[in-house]
C-alpha positions in Angstrom: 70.8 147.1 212.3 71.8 146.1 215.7 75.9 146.8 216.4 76.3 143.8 219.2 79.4 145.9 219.6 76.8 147.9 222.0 75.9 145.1 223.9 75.5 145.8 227.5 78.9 144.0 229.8 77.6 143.2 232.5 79.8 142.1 235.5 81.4 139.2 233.4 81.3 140.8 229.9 79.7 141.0 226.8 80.8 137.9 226.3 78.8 136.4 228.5 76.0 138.8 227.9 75.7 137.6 224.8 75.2 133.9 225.6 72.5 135.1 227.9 70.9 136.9 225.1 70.7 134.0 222.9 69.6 131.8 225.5 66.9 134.0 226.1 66.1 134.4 222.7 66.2 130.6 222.7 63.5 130.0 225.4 61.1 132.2 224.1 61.2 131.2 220.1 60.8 126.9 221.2 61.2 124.8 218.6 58.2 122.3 217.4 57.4 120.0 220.2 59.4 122.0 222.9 58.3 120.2 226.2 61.4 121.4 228.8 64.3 124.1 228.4 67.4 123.6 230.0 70.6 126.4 230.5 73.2 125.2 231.0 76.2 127.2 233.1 79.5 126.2 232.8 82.5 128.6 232.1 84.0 126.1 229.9 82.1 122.8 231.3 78.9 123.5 229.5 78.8 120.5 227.2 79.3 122.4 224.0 75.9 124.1 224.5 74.7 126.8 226.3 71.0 125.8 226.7 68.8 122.4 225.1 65.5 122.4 224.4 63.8 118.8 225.3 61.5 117.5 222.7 57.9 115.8 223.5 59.9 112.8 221.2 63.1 112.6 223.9 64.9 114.3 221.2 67.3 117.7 221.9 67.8 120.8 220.1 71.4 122.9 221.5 72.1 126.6 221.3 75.8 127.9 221.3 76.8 131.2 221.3 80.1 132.9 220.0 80.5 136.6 220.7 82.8 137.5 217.9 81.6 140.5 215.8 83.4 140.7 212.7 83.3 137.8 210.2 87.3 137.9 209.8 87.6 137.4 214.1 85.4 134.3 214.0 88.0 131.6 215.6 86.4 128.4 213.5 88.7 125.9 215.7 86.7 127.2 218.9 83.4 126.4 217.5 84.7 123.2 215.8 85.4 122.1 219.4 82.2 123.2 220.9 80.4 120.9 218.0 82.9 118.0 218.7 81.7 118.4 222.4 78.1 119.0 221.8 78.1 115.7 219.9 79.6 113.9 222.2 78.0 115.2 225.1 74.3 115.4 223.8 73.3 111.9 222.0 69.9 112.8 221.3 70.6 116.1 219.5 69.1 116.5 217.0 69.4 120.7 216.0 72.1 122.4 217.0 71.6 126.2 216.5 75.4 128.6 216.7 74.7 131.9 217.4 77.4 134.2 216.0 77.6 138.3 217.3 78.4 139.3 213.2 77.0 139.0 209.8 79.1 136.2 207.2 80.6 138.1 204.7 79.8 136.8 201.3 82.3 135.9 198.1 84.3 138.8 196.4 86.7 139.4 193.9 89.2 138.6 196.0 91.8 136.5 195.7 95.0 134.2 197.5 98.5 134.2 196.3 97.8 131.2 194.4 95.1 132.6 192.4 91.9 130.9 194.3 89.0 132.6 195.7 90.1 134.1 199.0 87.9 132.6 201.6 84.9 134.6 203.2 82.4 133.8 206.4 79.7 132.2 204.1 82.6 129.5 202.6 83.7 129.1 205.8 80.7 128.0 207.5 79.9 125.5 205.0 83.2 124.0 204.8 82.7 123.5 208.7 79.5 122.3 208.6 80.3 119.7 206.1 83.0 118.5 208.7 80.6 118.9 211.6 78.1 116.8 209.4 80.5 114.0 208.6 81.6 113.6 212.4 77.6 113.7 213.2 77.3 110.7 210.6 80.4 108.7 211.9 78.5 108.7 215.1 75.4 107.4 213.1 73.8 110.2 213.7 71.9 112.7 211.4 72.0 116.6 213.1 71.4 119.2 211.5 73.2 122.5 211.9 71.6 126.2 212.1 73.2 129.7 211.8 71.5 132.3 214.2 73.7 135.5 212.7 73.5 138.8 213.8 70.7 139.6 211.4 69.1 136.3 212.3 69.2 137.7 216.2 68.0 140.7 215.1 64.8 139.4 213.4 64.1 137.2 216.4 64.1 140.5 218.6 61.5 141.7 217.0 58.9 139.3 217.5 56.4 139.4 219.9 58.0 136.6 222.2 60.7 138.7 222.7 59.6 141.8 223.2 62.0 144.3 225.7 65.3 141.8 225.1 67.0 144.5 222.8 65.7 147.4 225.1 67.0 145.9 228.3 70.4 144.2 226.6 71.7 147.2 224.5 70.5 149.2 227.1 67.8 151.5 225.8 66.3 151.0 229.5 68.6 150.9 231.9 68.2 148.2 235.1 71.4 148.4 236.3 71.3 148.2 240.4 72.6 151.5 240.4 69.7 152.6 238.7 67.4 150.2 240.5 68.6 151.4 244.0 68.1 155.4 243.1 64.5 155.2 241.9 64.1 153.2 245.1 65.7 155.9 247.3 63.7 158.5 245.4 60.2 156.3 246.5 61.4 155.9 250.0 62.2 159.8 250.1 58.3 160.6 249.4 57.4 158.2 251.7 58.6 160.7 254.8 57.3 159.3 258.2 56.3 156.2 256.7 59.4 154.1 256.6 62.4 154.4 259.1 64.5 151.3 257.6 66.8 151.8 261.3 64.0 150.9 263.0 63.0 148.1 261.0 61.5 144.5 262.4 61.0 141.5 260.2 57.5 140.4 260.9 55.9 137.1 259.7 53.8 138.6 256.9 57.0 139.3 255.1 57.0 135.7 253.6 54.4 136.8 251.1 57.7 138.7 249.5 59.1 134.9 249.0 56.2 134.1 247.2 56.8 136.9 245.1 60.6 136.7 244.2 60.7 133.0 244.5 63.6 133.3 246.6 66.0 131.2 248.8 64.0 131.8 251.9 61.3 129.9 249.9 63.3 126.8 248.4 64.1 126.6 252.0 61.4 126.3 253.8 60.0 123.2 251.2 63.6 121.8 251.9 62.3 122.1 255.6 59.0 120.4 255.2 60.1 118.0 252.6 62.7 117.0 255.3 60.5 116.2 257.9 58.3 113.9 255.6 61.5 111.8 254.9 62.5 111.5 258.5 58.9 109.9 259.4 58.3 108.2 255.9 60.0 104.9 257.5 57.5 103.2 259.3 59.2 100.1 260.4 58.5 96.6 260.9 54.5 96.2 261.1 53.0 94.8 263.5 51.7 91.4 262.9 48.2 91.8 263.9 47.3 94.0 260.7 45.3 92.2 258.4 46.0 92.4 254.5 43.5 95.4 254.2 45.6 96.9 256.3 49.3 96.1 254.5 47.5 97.0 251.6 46.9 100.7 252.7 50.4 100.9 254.2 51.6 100.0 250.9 49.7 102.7 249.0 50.9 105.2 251.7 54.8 104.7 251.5 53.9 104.9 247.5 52.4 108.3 248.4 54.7 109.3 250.7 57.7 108.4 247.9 55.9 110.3 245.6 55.6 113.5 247.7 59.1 113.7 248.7 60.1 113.2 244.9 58.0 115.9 243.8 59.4 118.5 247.0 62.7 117.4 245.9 61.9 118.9 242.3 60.9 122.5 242.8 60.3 124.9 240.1 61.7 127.8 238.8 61.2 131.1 238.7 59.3 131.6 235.2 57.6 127.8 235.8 54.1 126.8 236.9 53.9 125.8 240.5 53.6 122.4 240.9 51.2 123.5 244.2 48.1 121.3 243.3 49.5 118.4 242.8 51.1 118.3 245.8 48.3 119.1 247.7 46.1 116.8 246.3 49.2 114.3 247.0 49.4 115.4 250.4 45.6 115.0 251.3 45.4 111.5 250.4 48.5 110.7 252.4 46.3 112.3 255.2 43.4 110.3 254.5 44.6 107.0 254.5 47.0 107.7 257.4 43.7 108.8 259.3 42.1 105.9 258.1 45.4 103.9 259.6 45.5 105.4 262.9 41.5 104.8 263.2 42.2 101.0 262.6 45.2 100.4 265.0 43.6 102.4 267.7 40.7 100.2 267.2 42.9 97.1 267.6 45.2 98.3 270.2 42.0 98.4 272.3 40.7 95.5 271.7 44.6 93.9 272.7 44.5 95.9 275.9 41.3 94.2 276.8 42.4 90.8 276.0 45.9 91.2 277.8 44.7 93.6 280.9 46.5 95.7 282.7 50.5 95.8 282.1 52.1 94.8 285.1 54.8 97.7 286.5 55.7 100.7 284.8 58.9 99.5 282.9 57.8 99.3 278.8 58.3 96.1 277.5 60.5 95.5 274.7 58.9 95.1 270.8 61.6 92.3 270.5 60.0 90.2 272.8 56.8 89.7 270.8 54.6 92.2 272.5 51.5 93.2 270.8 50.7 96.1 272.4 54.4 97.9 272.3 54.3 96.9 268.5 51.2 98.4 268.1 51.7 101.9 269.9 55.2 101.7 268.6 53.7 101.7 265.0 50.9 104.1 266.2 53.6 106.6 267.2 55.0 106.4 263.4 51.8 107.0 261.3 51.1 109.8 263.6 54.2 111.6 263.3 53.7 110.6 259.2 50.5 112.6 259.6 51.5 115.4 260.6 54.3 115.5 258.3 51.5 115.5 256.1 50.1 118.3 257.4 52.6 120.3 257.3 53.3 119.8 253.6 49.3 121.2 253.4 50.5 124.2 255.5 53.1 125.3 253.7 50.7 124.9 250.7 48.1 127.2 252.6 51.2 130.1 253.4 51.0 133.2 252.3 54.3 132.5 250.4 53.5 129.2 248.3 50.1 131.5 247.5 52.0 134.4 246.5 54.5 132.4 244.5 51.2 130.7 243.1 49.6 133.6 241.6 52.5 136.2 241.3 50.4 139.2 242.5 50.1 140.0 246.3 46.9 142.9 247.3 48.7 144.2 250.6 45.6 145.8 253.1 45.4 147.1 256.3 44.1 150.4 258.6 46.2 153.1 258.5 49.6 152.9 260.3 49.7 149.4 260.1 52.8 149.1 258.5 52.2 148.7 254.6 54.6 151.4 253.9 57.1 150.5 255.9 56.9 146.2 254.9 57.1 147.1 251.1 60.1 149.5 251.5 62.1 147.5 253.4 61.3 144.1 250.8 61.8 146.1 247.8 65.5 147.1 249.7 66.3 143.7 250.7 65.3 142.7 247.0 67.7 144.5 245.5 70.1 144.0 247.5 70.2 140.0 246.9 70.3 141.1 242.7 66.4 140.8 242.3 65.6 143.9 239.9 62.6 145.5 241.4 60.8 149.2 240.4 58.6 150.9 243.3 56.2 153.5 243.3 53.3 155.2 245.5 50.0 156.0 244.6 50.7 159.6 244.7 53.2 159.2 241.4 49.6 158.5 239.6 46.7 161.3 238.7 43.6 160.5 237.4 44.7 161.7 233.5 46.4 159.0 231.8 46.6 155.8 231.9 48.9 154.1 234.7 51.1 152.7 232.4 52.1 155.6 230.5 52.3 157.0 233.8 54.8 154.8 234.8 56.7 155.0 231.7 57.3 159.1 232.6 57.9 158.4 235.7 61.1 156.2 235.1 62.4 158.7 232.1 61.1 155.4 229.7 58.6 157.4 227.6 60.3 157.0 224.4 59.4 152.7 225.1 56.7 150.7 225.4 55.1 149.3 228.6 55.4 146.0 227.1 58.9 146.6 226.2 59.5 147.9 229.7 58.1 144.6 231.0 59.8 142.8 228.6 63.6 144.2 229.9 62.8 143.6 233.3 61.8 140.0 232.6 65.2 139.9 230.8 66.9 141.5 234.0 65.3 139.0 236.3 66.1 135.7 233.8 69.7 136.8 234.1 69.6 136.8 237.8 67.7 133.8 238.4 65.0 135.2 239.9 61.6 137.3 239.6 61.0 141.0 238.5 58.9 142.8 241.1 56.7 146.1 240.6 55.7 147.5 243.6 52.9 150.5 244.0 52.1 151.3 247.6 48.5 153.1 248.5 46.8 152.9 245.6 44.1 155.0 247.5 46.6 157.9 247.7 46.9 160.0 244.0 44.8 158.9 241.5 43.0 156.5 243.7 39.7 154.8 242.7 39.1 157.1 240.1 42.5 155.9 237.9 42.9 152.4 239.3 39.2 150.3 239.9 39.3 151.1 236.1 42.5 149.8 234.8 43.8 147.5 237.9 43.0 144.1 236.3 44.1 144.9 232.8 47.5 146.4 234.4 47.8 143.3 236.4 47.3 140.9 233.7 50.0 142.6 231.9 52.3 142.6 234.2 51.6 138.5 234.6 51.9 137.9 231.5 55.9 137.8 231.8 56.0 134.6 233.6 58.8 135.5 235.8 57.8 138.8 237.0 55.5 139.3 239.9 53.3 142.9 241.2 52.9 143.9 245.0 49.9 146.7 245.4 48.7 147.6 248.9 45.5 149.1 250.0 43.6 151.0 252.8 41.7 148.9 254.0 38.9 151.3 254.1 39.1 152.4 250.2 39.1 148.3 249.9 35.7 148.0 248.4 36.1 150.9 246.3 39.2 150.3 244.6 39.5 146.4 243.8 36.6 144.7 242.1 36.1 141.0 242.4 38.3 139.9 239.4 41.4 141.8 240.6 40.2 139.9 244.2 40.4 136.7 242.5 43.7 136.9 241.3 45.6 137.9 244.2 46.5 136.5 247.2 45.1 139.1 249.6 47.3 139.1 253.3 45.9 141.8 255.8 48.6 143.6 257.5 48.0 143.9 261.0 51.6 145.5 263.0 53.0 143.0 265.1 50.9 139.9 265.1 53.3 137.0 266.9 54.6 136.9 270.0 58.2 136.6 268.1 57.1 139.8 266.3 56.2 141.8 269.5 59.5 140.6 270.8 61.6 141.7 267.9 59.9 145.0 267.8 60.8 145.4 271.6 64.6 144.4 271.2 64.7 146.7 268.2 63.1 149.7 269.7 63.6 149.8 273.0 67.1 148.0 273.6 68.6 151.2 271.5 66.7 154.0 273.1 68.4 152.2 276.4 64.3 151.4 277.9 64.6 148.2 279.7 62.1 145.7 278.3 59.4 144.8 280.7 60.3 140.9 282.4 56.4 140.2 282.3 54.9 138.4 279.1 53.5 141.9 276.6 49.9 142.4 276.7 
């Protein structure tokens, strides 16, 4: 029996621990015809409910939590007012499932002073149901109420779906950043010469990491792209030489372009499916038919110049003033700017990042020296240090006997779990933080090598993906390439060679870095 007396604190309590649990628990048992789930933060302000599930029929089912764990602590009035506001706050509820830390205690031989039954959890909850029932009705509404008690939870923590939530939450494997930030130290420690975090450069090849964690850097840089389509979307007033085929297109473009910078405006989370091909599919018919566009006012701004002939001074002529060649290059000047708006939606799409965050598994290669080491140590630091759990290894931590996740078990003191439980806690870790879990395993060439891992990458890797928020990192000489990954680990990774300093921004950063604080003046000629 679990004792949610144990529950892990947190920062902001077991309290709120406990509402994470059960929202947790709540997104991975959906109800019938689950189509979106919603949590719902609030401290107080969270409509009665801590997360809704949206039904396929535009109906809701809420979750509330109440971390009392004896049956004689429950305060009734507190969840009477978290019903009243869950009614009035959710119209198309439907189910609303309370989640209570403690068992109901059941009728005894008890009595009050005036002789009647003394009251017990069980009585209790359906003399507030009844009420909470009657208020539903009075609303003309017919919701039905659910008890989630602490043997309930416990029986939803052992099903598959939620396997690792009572590991990671009464802390049979322990993620705490403290934690976290040790087995990190004791990685970087074996990596010796390998990483000198002092003398670290951000490079452009870190964006794959964004991919991975689904981070800030990430939602910024679509803000960034999806703000450039909506300062060019506007075309302006058109020209009134285009025929109707040609109103007709522009029409289907600013539909297009509408629809893009809706979707850009909507990105997903961290355990959702990338909405990736659907913007790109957007984004190449916008292309198309703005091509087609330009194609057909260049066409007719030539054949306008011919008729008018030369334009007499140097001083442009106002589009005010009727003339059909400033309106047309005027116009011409908007769908090209539109276009490559365009394109830049289609390279974001094609960045290592929006691949990374695609697939959740990034294959890191590169010759020796290159800076593998160095670009996963220094991620895995900055991950944690923005609240992302992450757990990194080297290949040396894995010999050819036994299999790599048992392996990995020992080598976190976890052996008396499961890998799937493992996975399963840091999934819960991540959810709670809003972000991805990340494993990391530099040089899988070193240790075990091809022997352990051509074997058992892809299984491993599938594993690991199988907890939708949680993403792998595994880098590779690139001359033990061929032997190591076969084609269906190739296929589900987004593969970025690491090459040192590839930009011209890199090489500079590297300079500053190094040079500038072992006092070497930097050289004023361009680097070769």
């Amino acid at each position: 029996m679990l004792d949610f007396n144990r529950i892990i604190a947190g920062v902001a309590g077991q309290r709120e621990t406990f509402e994470e649990l059960v929202c947790q628990i709540a997104r991975r048992v959906p109800p019938d015809g689950s189509a979106e789930f919603r949590r719902i933060h609030g401290a107080g302000g969270d409509g009665g409910v801590e997360a809704v599930w949206l039904l396929k029929n535009d109906e809701e089912v809420g979750y509330q939590a109440k971390y009392y764990v004896t049956s004689a602590g429950i305060d009734w009035g507190a969840i009477d007012n978290s019903v009243e506001t869950a009614l009035s706050t959710h119209p198309s509820m439907t189910i609303m499932y309370i989640a209570i830390a403690c068992s109901l205690t059941g009728p005894t031989k008890r009595r009050t002073k005036a002789g009647a039954p003394a009251s017990n959890g069980w009585s209790e909850w359906d003399k507030h149901k009844a009420r909470w029932t009657a208020e539903a009705a009075g609303l003309g509404r017919s919701v039905e109420f659910v008890p989630w008690t602490a043997p309930d939870l416990e029986e939803l923590l052992t099903r598959p779906a939620t396997m690792g939530l009572s590991d990671y939450w009464f802390g049979a494997i322990e993620l705490t950043p403290e934690r976290l930030a040790a087995e990190c130290r004791r990685t970087v420690d074996a990596l010796e010469e390998r990483y000198h975090p002092e003398d670290h450069v951000d490079v452009s090849t870190r964006a794959v990491f964004d991919g991975l964690l689904h981070n800030a850097a990430l939602g910024q840089a679509i803000g960034t792209t999806r703000a450039t389509l909506v300062d060019t979307r506007r075309l302006g007033r058109r020209p009134a030489q285009l025929g109707s085929a040609d109103g007709a297109r522009l029409d289907t473009i600013d539909a297009l372009a509408t629809k893009l910078i809706d979707s850009l405006a909507q990105p997903h989370g961290p355990r959702d499916t990338p909405a990736y091909a659907a913007w790109e599919s957007t984004a190449l018919e916008l292309r198309k038919l703005l091509f087609d566009s330009i194609q057909a006012d260049e066409e007719l701004l030539r054949k306008v110049k011919a008729k008018a002939g030369p334009s007499p001074g140097t001083k442009p002529i106002p589009i005010e003033e009727g003339n059909d060649r400033a309106a047309l290059d005027y116009h011409l000047n908007g769908l090209r700017k539109l276009q490559d708006a365009a394109s830049k939606v289609l390279q974001l799409l094609a960045s290592s990042a929006c691949r990374a965050d695609e697939t959740r598994f990034a294959l890191l290669d590169g010759r020796a020296g290159s800076g593998k080491s160095h670009l996963i140590a220094s991620e895995i630091e900055r991950a944690l240090a923005s609240g992302a759990p992450a757990l990194f290894m080297i290949g040396t931590d894995f010999a050819t006997h036994g299999t790599p996740e048992n392996q990995m078990l020992a080598h976190f003191e976890w052996g008396q779990s499961t890998f799937e439980k493992m996975l399963g806690a840091l999934s819960a870790r991540a959810e709670a933080e809003g972000t991805r879990g990340l494993i990391a395993i530099d040089a899988l060439n070193e240790g075990g090598g091809a022997a352990l891992w051509r074997s058992t990458l892809h299984g491993f890797a599938r594993r690991v993906l199988a907890f939708p928020n949680l993403a792998l990192c595994v880098s590779c000489r690139r001359e033990y390439l061929d032997h190591l990954i076969v084609p269906a680990v190739a296929q589900m990774a987004t593969t970025v060679e690491i090459t040192g300093f590839e930009t011209p921004a890199d090489v500079e950063r590297a300079a500053r870095v190094y040079m500038d604080k072992r006092g070497i003046v930097r050289p004023a000629t361009p680097w070769l």
